[in-house]
C-alpha positions in Angstrom: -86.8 -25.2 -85.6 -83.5 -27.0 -86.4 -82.2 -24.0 -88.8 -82.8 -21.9 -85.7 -80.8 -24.3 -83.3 -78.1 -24.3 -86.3 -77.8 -20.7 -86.4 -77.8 -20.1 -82.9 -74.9 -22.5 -81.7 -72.2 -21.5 -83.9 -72.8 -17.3 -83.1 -72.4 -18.1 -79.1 -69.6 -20.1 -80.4 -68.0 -17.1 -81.8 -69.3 -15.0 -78.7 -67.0 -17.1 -76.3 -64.0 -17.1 -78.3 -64.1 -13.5 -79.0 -64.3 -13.3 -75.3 -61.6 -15.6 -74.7 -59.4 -13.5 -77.2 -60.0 -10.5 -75.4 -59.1 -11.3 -72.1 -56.0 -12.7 -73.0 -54.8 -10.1 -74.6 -55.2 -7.6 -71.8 -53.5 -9.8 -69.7 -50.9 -9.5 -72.2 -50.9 -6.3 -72.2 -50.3 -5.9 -68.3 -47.6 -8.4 -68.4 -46.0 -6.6 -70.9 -46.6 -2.6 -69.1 -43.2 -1.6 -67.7 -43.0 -1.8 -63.6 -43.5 1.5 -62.2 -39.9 3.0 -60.7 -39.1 2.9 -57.2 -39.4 6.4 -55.6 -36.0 7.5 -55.5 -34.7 8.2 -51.9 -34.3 11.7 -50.3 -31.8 13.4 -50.9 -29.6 14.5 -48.2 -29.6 18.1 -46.8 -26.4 19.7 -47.7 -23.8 20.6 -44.9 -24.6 24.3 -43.8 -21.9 26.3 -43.4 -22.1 26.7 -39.7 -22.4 23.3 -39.1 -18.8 23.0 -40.7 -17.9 25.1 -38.5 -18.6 23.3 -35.6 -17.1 20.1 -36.7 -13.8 21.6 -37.7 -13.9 23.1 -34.3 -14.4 19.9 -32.4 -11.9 18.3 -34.5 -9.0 20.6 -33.6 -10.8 20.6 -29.5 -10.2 16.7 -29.8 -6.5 16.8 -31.6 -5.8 19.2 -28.5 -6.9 16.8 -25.8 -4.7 14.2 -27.6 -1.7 16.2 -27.8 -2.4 16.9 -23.9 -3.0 13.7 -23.0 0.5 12.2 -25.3 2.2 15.1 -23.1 1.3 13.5 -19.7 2.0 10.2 -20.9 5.4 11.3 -22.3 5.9 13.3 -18.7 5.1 10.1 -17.1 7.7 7.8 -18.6 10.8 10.4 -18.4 9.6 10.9 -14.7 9.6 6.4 -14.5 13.1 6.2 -16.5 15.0 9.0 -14.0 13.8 7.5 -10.6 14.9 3.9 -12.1 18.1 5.6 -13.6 18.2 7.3 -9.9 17.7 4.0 -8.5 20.6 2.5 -10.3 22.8 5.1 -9.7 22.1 4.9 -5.8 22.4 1.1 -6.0 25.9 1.5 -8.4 27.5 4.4 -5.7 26.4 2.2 -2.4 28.5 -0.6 -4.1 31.4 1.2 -4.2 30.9 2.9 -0.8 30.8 -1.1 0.6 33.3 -1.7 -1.2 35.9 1.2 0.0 34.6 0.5 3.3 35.9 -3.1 3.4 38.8 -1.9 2.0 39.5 0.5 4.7 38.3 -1.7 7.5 41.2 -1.8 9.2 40.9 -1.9 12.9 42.2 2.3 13.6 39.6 2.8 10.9 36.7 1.1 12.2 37.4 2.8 15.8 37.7 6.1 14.4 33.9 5.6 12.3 32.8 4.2 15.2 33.9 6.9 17.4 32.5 9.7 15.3 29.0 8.2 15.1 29.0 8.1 19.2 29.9 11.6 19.2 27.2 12.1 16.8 24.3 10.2 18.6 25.2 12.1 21.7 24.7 15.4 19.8 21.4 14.1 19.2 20.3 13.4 22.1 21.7 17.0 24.1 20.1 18.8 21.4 17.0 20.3 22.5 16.8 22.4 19.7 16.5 19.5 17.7 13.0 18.5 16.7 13.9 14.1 16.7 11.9 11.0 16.2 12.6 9.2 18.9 11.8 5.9 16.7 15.0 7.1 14.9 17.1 7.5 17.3 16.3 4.1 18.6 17.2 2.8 15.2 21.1 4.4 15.7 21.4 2.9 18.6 20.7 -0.1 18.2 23.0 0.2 14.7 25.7 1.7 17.0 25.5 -0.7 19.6 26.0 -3.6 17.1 28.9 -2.1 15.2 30.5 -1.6 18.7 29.9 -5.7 19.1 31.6 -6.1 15.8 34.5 -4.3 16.4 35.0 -6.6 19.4 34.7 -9.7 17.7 37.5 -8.1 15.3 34.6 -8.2 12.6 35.7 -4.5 11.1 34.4 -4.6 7.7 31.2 -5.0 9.2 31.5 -3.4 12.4 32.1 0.0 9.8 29.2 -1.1 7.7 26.7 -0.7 10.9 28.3 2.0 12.4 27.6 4.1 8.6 24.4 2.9 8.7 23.8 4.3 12.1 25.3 7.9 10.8 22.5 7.8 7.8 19.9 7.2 10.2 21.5 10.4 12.6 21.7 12.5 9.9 17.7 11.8 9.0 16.9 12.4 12.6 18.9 15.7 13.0 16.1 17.1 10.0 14.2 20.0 12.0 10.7 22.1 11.7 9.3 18.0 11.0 5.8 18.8 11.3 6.2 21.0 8.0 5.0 19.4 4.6 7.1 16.2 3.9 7.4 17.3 0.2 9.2 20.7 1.1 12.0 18.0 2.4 14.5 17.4 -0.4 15.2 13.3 -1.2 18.5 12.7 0.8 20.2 9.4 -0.9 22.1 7.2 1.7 25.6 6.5 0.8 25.2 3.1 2.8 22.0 1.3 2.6 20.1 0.4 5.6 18.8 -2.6 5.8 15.2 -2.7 7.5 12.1 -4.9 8.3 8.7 -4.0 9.2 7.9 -4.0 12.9 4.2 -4.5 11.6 1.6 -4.4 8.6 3.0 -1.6 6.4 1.7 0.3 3.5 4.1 0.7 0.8 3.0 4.0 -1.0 3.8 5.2 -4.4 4.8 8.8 -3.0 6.4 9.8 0.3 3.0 10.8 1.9 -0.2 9.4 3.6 -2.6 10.1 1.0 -0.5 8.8 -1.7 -1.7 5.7 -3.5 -1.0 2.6 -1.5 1.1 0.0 -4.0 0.1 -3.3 -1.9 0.5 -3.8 1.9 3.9 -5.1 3.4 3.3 -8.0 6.1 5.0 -7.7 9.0 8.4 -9.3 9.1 9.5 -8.1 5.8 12.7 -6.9 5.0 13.4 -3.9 2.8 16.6 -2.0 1.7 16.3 1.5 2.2 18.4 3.7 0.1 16.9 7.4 0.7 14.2 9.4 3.0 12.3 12.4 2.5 11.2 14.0 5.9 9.6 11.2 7.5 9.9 8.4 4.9 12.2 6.0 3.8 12.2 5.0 0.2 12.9 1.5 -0.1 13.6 -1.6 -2.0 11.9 -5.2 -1.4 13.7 -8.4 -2.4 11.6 -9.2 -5.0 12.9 -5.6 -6.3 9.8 -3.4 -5.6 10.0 0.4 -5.0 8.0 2.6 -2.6 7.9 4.6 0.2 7.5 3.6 3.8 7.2 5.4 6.9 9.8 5.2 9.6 7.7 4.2 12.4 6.5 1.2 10.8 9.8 -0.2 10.2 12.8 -1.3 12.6 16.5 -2.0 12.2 17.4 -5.4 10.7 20.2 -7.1 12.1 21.6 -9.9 10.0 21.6 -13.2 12.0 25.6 -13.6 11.3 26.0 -11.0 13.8 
């Protein structure tokens, strides 16, 4: 019985070691097996030839719309730079028309301007072939009337100033066929500013017409420098130096408060 037990315990002994053995080493064995490879990614369809194609023709579609686009911008900017250097050039020549106007206001002058822009108005107003605003008329007289008052007070340089003010206005008024497109009218510069002032809220629009875009709204009261018109319009100059159009029957004659 004991030589039985003897034999028996050192066998399962044996048993359970080899067992032991074993399973390490497969363990081993699947530490050591190399990770399988990641599946490499698909590769990409190559670029058909038609479809190269199309994306060299939208290329050269979207280099066109640039070059179009750099065009109306470059259009833009010349048309800005010739109406300021047309600005300047109206401002620089109605300095020197002021200024040879003081210099000639001497008082057979002044009655001579004065004279010829009463003979003037009266050829407005007897001329019934003459399609007139009446607003501009108004606007002559009431320049004429106070160039007459200057040249009484013996104040010629600016009795002459009025009085060529009132001609500019006469001149606008005397424009026929008025109910035609105001942009068949040419742009007539003034050689002597008017001065004006809004007789009520006015639009001052980028363009000389009443769909064109509205730059902000003038209150009424304001006074403006008007150194052109175009058929019905004045083009004109705020004192904080803003440009625009204006229509004439929005806006009245400013008489300084010297005079």
């Amino acid at each position: 019985m004991k030589m039985r037990t003897f034999i028996t315990f050192p066998y399962r002994k044996t048993v359970i070691i080899i067992a032991l053995l074993a399973t390490t080493s497969c363990a081993n064995l699947r530490l050591l097996e190399p990770e399988s490879a990641p599946e490499s990614a698909p590769e990409s369809a190559p670029i058909t030839q038609e479809a190269f194609q199309q994306l060299r023709q939208k290329i050269k579609y979207l280099e066109k719309v640039v070059q179009e686009k750099d065009a109306i911008i470059l259009r833009q900017q010349n048309h800005q730079q010739q109406q300021v250097q047309a600005q300047q050039d109206t401002s620089h020549e109605a300095a020197r028309t002021q200024l040879k106007l003081h210099r000639l206001a001497t008082r057979p002058s002044a009655a001579s301007t004065i004279a010829e822009v009463e003979v003037a108005i009266n050829r407005l107003t007897n001329d019934p072939t003459s399609v007139t605003n009446q607003s501009l008329q108004t606007q002559a007289q009431s320049l004429f009337d106070t160039a007459t008052k200057l040249y009484a007070h013996d104040e010629y340089a600016s009795s002459m100033n009025y009085a060529a003010q009132a001609y500019e206005i006469i001149n606008m008024a005397t424009v026929k066929n008025r109910v035609t497109s105001t942009s068949e009218y040419p742009i007539v510069t003034f050689q002597v500013p008017v001065i004006l002032r809004t007789n009520t809220n006015a639009n001052l629009r980028k363009e000389s017409s009443k769909n064109a875009a509205i730059l902000f709204t003038l209150e009424e009261g304001t006074v403006l420098t008007a150194n052109a018109y175009q058929g019905d319009w004045f083009r004109i100059q705020t004192e904080d130096n803003n440009h625009g159009w204006v229509l004439n029957t929005l806006v009245e004659i400013h008489i300084s408060d010297e005079h």
